[in-house]
FITI-520951 format. One line per 4 residues: for each residue x, y, z of C-alpha. Coordinates in Angstrom, 3 decimals, padded with zeros to 6 digits. Example, Ala and Ser with C-alpha at 12.3 -4.5 7.8 and 13.67 -1.06 7.14 Angstrom:
012.300 -004.500 007.800 ~ 013.670 -001.060 007.140
END
This chain:
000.000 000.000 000.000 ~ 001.380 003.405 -000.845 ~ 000.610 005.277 001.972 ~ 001.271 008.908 000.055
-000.883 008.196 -002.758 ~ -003.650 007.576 -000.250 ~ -003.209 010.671 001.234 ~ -003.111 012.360 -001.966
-006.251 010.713 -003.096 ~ -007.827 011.741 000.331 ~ -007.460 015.564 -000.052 ~ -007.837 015.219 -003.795
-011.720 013.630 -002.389 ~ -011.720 016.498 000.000 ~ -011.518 019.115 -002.410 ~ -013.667 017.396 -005.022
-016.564 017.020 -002.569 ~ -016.778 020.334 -001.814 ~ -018.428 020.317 001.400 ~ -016.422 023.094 003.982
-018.977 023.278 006.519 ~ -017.859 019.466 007.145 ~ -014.333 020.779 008.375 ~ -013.361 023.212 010.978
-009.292 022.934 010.337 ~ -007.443 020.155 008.162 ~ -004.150 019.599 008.400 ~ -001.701 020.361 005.469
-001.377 017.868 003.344 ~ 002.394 017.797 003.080 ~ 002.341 017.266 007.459 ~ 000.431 014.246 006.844
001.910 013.070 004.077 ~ 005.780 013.108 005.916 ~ 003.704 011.171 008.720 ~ 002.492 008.836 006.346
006.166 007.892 005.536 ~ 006.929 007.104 009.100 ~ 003.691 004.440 009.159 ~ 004.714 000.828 010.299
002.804 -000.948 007.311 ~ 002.326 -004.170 009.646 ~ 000.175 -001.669 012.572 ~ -003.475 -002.768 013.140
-005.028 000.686 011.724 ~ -002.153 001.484 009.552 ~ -003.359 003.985 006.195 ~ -006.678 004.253 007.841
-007.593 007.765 007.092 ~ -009.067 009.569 010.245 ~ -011.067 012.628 010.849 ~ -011.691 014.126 014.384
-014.934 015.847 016.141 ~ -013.841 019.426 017.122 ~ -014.539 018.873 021.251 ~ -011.301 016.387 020.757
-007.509 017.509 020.979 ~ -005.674 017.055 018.291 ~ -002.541 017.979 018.703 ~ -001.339 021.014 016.641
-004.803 022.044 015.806 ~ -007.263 024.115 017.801 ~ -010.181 022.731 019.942 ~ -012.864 024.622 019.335
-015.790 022.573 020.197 ~ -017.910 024.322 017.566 ~ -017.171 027.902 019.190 ~ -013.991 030.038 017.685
-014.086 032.292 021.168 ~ -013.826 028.954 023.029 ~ -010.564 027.711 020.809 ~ -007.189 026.654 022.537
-004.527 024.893 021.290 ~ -003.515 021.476 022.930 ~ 000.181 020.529 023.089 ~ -001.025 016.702 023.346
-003.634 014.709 021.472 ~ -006.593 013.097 023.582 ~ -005.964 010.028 024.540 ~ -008.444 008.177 021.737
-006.357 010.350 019.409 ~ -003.022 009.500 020.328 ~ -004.332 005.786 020.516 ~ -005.264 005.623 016.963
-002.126 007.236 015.650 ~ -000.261 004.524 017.762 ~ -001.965 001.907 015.535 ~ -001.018 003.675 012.083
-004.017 006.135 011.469 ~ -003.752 009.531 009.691 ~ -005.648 011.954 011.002 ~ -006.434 014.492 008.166
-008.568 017.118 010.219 ~ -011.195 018.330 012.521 ~ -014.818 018.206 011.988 ~ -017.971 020.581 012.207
-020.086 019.900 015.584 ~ -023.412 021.606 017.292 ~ -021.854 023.950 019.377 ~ -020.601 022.315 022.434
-021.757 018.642 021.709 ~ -025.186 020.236 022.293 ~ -027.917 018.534 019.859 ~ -028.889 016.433 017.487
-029.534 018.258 014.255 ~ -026.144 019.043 013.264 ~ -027.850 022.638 012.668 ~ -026.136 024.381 015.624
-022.914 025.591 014.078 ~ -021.586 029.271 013.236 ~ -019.827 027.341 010.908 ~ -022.482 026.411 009.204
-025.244 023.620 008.975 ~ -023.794 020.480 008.007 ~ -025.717 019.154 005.034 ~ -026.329 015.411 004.539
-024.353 013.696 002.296 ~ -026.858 012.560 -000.265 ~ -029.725 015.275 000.260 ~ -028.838 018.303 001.103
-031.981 019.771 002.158 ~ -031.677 017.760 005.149 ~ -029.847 017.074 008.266 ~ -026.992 015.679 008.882
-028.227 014.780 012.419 ~ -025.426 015.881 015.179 ~ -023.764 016.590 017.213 ~ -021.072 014.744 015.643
-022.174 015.948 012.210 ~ -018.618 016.508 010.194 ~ -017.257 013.074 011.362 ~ -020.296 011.422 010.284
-020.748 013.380 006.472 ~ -016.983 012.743 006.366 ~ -017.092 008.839 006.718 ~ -020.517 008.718 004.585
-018.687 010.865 001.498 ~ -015.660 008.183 001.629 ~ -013.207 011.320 002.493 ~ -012.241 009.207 005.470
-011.922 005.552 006.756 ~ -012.902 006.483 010.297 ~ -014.109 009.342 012.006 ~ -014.497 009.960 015.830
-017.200 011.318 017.296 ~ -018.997 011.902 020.951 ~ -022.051 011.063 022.342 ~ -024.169 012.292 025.282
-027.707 011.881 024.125 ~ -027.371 009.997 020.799 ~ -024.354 011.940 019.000 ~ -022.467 009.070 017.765
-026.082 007.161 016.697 ~ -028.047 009.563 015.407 ~ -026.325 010.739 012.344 ~ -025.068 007.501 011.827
-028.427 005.983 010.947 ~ -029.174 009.005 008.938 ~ -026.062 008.389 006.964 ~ -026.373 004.533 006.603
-022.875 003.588 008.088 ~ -022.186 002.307 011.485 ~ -022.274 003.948 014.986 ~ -020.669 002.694 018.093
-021.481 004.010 021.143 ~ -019.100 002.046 023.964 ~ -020.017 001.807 027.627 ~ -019.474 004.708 029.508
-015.763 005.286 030.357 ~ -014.335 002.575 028.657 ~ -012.760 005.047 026.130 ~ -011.066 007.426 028.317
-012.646 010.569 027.875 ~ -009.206 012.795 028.120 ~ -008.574 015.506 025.970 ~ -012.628 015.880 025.245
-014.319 019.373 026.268 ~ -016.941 017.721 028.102 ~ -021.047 018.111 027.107 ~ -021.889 016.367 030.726
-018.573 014.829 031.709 ~ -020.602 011.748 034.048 ~ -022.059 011.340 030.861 ~ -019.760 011.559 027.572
-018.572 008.560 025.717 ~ -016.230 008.924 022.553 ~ -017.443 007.269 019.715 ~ -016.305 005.649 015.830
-018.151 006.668 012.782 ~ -016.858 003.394 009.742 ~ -019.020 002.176 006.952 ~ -017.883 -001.200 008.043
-019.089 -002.610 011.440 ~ -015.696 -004.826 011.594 ~ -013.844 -001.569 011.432 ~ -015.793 -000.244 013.583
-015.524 -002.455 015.964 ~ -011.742 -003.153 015.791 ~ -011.177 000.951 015.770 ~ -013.380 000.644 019.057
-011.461 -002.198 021.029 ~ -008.043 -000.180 020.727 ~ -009.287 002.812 021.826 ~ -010.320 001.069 025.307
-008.606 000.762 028.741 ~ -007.961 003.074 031.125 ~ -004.965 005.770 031.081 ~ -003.988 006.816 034.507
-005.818 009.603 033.643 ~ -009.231 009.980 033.581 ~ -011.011 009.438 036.587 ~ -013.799 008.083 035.135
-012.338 005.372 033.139 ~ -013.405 001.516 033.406 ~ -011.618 -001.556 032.567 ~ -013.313 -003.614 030.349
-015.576 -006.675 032.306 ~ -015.848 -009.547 029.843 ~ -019.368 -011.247 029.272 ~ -020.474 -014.407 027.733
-020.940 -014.428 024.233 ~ -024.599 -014.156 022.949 ~ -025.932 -018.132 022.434 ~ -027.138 -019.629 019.401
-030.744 -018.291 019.844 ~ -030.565 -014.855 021.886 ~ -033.927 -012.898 023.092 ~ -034.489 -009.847 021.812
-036.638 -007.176 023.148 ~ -038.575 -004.229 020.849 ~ -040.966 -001.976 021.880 ~ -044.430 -002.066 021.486
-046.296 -000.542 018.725 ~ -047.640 002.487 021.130 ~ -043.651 003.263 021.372 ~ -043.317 003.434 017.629
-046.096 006.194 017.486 ~ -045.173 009.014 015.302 ~ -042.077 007.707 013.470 ~ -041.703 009.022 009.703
-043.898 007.735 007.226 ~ -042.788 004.437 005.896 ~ -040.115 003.767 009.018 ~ -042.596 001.796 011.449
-042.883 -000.634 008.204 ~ -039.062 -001.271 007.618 ~ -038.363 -001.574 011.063 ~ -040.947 -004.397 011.627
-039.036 -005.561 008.528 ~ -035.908 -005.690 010.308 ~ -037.532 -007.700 013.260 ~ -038.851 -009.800 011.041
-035.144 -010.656 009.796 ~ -034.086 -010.941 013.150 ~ -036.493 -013.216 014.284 ~ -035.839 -015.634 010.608
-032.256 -015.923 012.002 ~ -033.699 -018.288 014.958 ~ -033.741 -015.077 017.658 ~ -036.594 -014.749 020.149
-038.256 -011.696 020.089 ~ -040.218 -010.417 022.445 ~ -042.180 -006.687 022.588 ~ -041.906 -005.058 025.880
-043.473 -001.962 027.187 ~ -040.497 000.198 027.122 ~ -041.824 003.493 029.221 ~ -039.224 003.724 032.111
-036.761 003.868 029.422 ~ -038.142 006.472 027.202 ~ -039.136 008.387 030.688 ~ -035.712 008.455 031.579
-034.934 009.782 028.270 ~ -037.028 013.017 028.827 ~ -034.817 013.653 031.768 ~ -031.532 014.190 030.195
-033.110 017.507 029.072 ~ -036.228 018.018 030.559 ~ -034.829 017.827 034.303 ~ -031.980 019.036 036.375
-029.406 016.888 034.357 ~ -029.117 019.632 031.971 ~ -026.857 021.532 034.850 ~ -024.160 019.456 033.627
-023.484 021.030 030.472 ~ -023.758 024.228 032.577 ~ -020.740 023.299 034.886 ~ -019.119 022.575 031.920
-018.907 025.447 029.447 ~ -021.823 027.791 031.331 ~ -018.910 030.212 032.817 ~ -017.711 030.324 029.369
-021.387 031.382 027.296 ~ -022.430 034.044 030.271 ~ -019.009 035.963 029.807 ~ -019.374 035.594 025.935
-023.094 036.589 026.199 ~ -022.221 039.524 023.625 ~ -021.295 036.794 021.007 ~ -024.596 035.212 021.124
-025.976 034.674 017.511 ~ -022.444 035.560 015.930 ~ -019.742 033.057 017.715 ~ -022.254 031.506 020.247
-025.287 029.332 018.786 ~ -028.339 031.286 020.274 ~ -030.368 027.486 021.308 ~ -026.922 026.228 022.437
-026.663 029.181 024.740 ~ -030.337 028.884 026.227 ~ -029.998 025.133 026.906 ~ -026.462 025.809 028.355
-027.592 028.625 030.651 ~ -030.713 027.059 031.943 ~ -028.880 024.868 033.852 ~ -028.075 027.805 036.402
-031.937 027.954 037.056 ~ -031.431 023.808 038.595 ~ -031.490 023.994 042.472 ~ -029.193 021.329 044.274
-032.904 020.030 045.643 ~ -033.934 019.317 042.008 ~ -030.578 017.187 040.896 ~ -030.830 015.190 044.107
-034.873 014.614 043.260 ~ -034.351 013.828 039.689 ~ -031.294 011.624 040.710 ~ -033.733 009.311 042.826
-036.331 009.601 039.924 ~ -033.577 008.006 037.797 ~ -032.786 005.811 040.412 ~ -036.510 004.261 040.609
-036.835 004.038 036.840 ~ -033.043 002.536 036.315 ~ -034.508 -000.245 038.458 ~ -037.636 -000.495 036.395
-035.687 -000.481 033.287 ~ -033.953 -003.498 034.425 ~ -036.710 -005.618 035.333 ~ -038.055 -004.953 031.343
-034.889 -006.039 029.842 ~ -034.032 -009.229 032.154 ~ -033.401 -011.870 030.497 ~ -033.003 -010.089 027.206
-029.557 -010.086 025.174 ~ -029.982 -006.706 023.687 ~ -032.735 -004.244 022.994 ~ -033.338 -003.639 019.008
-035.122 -000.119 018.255 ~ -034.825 002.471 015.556 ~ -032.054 004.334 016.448 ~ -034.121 007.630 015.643
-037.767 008.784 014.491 ~ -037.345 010.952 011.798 ~ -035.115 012.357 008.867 ~ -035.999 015.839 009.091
-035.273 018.619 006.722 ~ -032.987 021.929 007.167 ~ -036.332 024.129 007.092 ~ -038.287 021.957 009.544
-035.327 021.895 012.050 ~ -035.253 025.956 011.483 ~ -038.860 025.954 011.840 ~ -038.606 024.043 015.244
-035.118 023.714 016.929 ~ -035.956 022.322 020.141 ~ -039.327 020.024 019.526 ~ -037.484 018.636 016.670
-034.428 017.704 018.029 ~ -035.991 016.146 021.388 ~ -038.069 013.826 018.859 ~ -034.920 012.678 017.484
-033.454 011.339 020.629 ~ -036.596 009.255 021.604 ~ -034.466 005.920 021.428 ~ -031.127 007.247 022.524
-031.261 009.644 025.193 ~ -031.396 006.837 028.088 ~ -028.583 005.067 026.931 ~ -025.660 006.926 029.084
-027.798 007.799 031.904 ~ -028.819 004.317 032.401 ~ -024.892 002.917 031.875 ~ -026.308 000.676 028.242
-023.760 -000.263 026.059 ~ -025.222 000.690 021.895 ~ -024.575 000.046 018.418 ~ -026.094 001.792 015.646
-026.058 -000.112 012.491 ~ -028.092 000.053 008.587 ~ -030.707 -001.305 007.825 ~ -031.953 -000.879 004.606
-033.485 002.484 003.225 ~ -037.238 003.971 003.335 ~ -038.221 006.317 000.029 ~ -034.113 006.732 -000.962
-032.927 007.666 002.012 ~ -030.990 005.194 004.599 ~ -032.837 003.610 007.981 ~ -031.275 002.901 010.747
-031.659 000.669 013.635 ~ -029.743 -000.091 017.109 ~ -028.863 -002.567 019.504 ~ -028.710 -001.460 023.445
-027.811 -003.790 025.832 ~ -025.801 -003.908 029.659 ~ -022.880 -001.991 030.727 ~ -019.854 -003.938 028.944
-021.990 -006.036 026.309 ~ -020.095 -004.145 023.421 ~ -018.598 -007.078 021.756 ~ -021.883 -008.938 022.350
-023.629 -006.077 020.310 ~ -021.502 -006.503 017.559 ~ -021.606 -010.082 017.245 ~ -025.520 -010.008 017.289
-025.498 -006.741 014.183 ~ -023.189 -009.297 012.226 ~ -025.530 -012.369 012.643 ~ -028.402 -010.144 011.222
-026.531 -007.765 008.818 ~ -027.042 -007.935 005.054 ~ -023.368 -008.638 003.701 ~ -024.748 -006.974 000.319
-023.200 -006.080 -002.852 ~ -019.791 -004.668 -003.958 ~ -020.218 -002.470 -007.311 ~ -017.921 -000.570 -008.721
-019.250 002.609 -010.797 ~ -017.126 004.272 -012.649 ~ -019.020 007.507 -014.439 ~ -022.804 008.627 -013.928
-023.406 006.968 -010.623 ~ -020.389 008.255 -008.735 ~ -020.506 010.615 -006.260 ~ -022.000 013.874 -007.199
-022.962 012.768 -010.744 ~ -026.409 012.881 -012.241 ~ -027.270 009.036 -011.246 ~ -025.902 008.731 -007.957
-029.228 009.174 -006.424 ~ -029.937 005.772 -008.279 ~ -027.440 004.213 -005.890 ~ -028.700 005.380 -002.569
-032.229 005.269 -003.761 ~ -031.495 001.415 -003.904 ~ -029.845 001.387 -000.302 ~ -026.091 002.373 -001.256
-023.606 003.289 001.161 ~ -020.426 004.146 -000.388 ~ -017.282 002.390 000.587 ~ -014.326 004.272 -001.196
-012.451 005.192 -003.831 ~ -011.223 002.548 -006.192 ~ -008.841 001.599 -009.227 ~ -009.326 -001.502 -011.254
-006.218 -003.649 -012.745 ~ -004.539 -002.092 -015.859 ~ -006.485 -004.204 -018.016 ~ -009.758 -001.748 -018.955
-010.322 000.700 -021.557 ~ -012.804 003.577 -021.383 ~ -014.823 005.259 -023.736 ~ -017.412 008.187 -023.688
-021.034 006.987 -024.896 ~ -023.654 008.416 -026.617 ~ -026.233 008.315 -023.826 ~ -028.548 010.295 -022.051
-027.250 011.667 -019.512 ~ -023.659 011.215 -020.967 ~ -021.878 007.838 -019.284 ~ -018.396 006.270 -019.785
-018.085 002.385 -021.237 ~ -015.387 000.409 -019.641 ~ -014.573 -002.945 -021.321 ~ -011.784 -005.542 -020.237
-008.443 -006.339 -022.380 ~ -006.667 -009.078 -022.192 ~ -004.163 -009.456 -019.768 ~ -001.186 -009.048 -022.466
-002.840 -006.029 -023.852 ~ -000.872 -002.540 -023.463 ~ -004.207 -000.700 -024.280 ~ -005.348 -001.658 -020.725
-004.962 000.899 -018.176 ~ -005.977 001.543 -014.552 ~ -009.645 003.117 -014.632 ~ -010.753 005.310 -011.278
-014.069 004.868 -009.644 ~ -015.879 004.145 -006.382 ~ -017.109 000.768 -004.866 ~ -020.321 001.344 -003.415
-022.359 -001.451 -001.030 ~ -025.760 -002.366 -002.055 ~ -028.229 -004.704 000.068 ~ -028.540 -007.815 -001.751
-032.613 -006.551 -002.608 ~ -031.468 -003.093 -003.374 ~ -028.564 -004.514 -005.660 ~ -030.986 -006.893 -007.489
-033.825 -003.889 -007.965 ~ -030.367 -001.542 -009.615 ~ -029.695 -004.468 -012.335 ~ -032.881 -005.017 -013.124
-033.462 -001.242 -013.852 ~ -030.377 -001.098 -015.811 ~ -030.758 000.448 -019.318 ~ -028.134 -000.797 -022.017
-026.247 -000.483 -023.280 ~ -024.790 -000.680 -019.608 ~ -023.924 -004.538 -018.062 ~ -022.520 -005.326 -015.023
-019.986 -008.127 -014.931 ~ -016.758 -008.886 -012.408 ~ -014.086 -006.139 -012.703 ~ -010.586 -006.753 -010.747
-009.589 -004.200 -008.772 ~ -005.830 -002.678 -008.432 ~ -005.689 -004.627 -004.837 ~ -006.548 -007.866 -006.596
-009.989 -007.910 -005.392 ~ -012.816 -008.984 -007.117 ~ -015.984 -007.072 -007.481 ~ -019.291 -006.514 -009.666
-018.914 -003.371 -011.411 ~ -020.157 -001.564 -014.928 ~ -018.964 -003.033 -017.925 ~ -020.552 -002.044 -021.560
-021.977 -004.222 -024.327 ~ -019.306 -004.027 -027.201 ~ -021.495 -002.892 -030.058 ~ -022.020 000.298 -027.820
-018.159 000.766 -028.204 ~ -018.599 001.535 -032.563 ~ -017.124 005.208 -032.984 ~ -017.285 005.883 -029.242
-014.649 008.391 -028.191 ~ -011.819 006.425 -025.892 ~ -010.775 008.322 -023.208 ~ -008.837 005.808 -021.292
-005.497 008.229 -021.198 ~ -007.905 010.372 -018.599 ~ -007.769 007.813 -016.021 ~ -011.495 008.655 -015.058
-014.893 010.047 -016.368 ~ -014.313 013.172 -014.181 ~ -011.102 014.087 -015.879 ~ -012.529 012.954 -019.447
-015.367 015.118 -018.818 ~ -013.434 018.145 -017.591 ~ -011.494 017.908 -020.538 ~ -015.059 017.632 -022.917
-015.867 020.539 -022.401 ~ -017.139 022.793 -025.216 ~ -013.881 023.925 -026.515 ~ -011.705 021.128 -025.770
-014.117 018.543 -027.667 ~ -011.118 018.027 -030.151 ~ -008.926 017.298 -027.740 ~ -009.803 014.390 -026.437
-010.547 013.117 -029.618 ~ -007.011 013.511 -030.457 ~ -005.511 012.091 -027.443 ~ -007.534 009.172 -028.303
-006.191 008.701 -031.467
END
């Protein structure tokens, strides 16, 4: 693996996407790139490209935590940081945030909304919105995140890739400006639930430093045939049109894999949801960055989010009386919570209700954000383990669902998400349906998450077809054949159903067949029918549609022609 291309590629993504409300500060590319030559190939996370919330030191770079009055500058990376660079990560850059790890909209920035990656009319869900819309738009392998109320969860179901949400302290929490510090878990944004795991178990262990930190406590693997609990359909009430259907579609696969499932009236849990905002918990996030917003009270609605501000200060209304009260409230329903989930292996919900747009969240700040954390909120404050994981897509946009389950039944989690997961479909696309290109919606339409860029082998040639809208032919040469040459793309993962409902759709003179890959890997991936090739333009010396297309442009039509000849 060459280490510097990847980085090259990475910023060359960065730029390409176009998306600076994702980042708050990169890192040049030359720094990274002379750390890149310093990688021990053989380290567990070695080339894995890395992007960082902006509540989490990175060494070198400012810590803002979504508020430029608020920035410092660390002299050592957080601990999670400084554990991924130990196994071989890059980290390219910090990410967008709602101010202060406050929400779940990803709305609550002076840096801007984040947009979603596919539909940018809507929310990117937050807080952890950069790290999420960084992982979804392949510009990074992993991405960390935080997670009070749902931060690391959230956005990951609205993005379609994987959210893991540890047990409380067993990522030291170090170097993170703290939301509610009893609270706060780091989290990992992959598309890949094995990386996301694996990214997970070396960030864990305590480091001498944080008080709060918990060794790990092993438990049993889940058996053959675990029980599952879901809520009831009263609990369900009010999710987006079409969501209610595709989760009981989900349970439905669960319960085909030989799990028990059981519903079970989940009301303590969703009751001690409503505290985590609605009560005196909220004085948390004023002890930790209150002092700051009352002596920047000038800055609010330039540097300081105006609803970040008013959630922040109205924990200085909170008596000690009330946090004591709602302390033994929690205590009462922890220990109804408990008695609904004995016996169970996990809980499986939808990790969120809705897929808002930018306008509704506008329209609404505070309703629509509390709606959002319905299924996540209790998580922390009742010391649950959660993974957040696909599952499918409703009307072209991705569905999520998560697993919850006892303090320290990570790995458990994990192993249950695999058992049900669809493995789907790897395609490689190498012109209309890559990112930002007039068919792309076709891809996430059918449940697409993309994985990464991707070369094939130099054995393809490319040529520019006359279709509408204008798409590239690939075609393979044989292996002796100097015509071939190394095409650029992106491998995207379809669900097995979605993948079968894209070919079937498929106009020709498109095919898909097996393409080889530069890494020797094997994968479906466009091809075209060879009497679409007569008097096509080849534009193989491009290296990819993009450039080819660059180059078509109206007065550089000749060009290409000539280059081809």
């Amino acid at each position: 693996m060459n280490l510097q291309q990847v980085v090259r590629d990475a910023y060359a993504r960065i730029a390409a996407a176009d998306r600076p409300e994702v980042w708050i500060a990169l890192r040049p590319e030359a720094e990274v790139l002379a750390e890149a030559a310093g990688v021990d190939p053989a380290a567990p996370l070695a080339g894995i490209l890395v992007a960082v919330k902006d509540n989490i030191d990175v060494a070198g770079l400012p810590t803002t935590a979504g508020a430029p009055s608020f920035a410092y500058r660390p002299a050592v990376d957080a601990t999670a940081v400084a554990r991924l660079r130990a196994a071989g990560a890059l980290v390219l850059g910090k990410t967008n945030l709602d101010q202060f790890a406050t929400g779940l909209v990803g709305t609550r920035s002076p840096h801007g909304a984040v947009r979603h990656a596919f539909a940018p009319d809507r929310i990117s869900g937050g807080s952890s919105s950069g790290s999420a819309v960084a992982v979804a738009l392949g510009l990074v392998d992993v991405a960390l995140g935080t997670d009070t109320a749902g931060s690391g969860r959230v956005p990951a179901a609205l993005h379609g890739i994987v959210g893991v949400k540890p047990t409380r302290g067993l990522v030291p929490a170090t170097g993170v400006v703290p939301a509610c510090r009893s609270l706060d878990c780091v989290t990992v944004f992959a598309r890949d639930l094995d990386l996301a795991r694996r990214t997970a178990e070396l960030l864990t262990g305590p480091d001498g430093l944080d008080p709060l930190a918990r060794e790990d406590v092993p438990r049993p693997a889940p058996p053959a045939r675990p029980r599952i609990a879901v809520p009831g359909p009263e609990h369900l009430d009010g999710l987006a049109a079409g969501w209610a259907e595709a989760f009981a579609a989900h349970v439905e696969r669960v319960r085909a894999t030989g799990a028990e499932v059981v519903e079970v009236d989940v009301a303590p849990l969703l009751a001690v949801a409503e505290l985590l905002y609605g009560g005196a918990f909220v004085a948390e996030r004023t002890a930790a960055v209150g002092r700051h917003v009352a002596e920047h009270a000038d800055l609010v609605g330039t540097d300081l989010d105006p609803v970040v501000a008013g959630i922040v200060l109205a924990g200085e209304r909170v008596s000690a009386v009330e946090v004591f009260r709602d302390r033994e409230r929690l205590d009462v329903l922890a220990a109804r919570s408990r008695e609904v989930l004995a016996g169970f292996d996990a809980l499986l919900t939808p990790t969120t209700t809705a897929h808002p747009t930018l306008a509704e969240v506008a329209a609404d700040p505070v309703g629509v954000n509390s709606r959002l954390g319905r299924f996540t909120n209790f998580a922390n404050l009742l010391d649950l383990a959660s993974l957040a994981v696909p599952a499918g897509t409703v009307a072209g946009l991705p569905f999520g669902v998560m697993l919850t389950g006892p303090a320290f039944s990570d790995r458990a989690l994990a192993v249950l998400a695999a058992r049900w997961a669809d493995p789907g479909v790897d395609l490689l696309v190498v012109g209309a349906h890559l990112s930002g290109q007039p068919l792309n919606h076709e891809l996430v339409a059918a449940g697409g998450s993309l994985v990464g860029p991707a070369r094939t082998a130099a054995r393809y040639r490319l040529f520019a077809l006359d279709t509408v809208p204008p798409k590239p032919g690939a075609v393979r040469v044989a292996g002796d054949d100097p015509a071939g040459a190394s095409i650029a793309g992106e491998v995207w993962r379809l669900p097995a159903a979605g993948f079968g409902t894209f070919v079937a759709a498929l106009p020709p003179p498109m095919t898909i067949g097996a393409v080889t890959l530069d890494d020797g890997r094997v994968v479906r991936g466009f091809l075209a029918e060879p009497v679409a090739l007569a008097g096509a333009e080849e534009i193989t010396t491009f290296g990819s549609w993009p450039a080819a297309r660059a180059a078509r442009g109206p007065a550089q039509r000749g060009v290409v022609a000539a280059s081809a000849r």
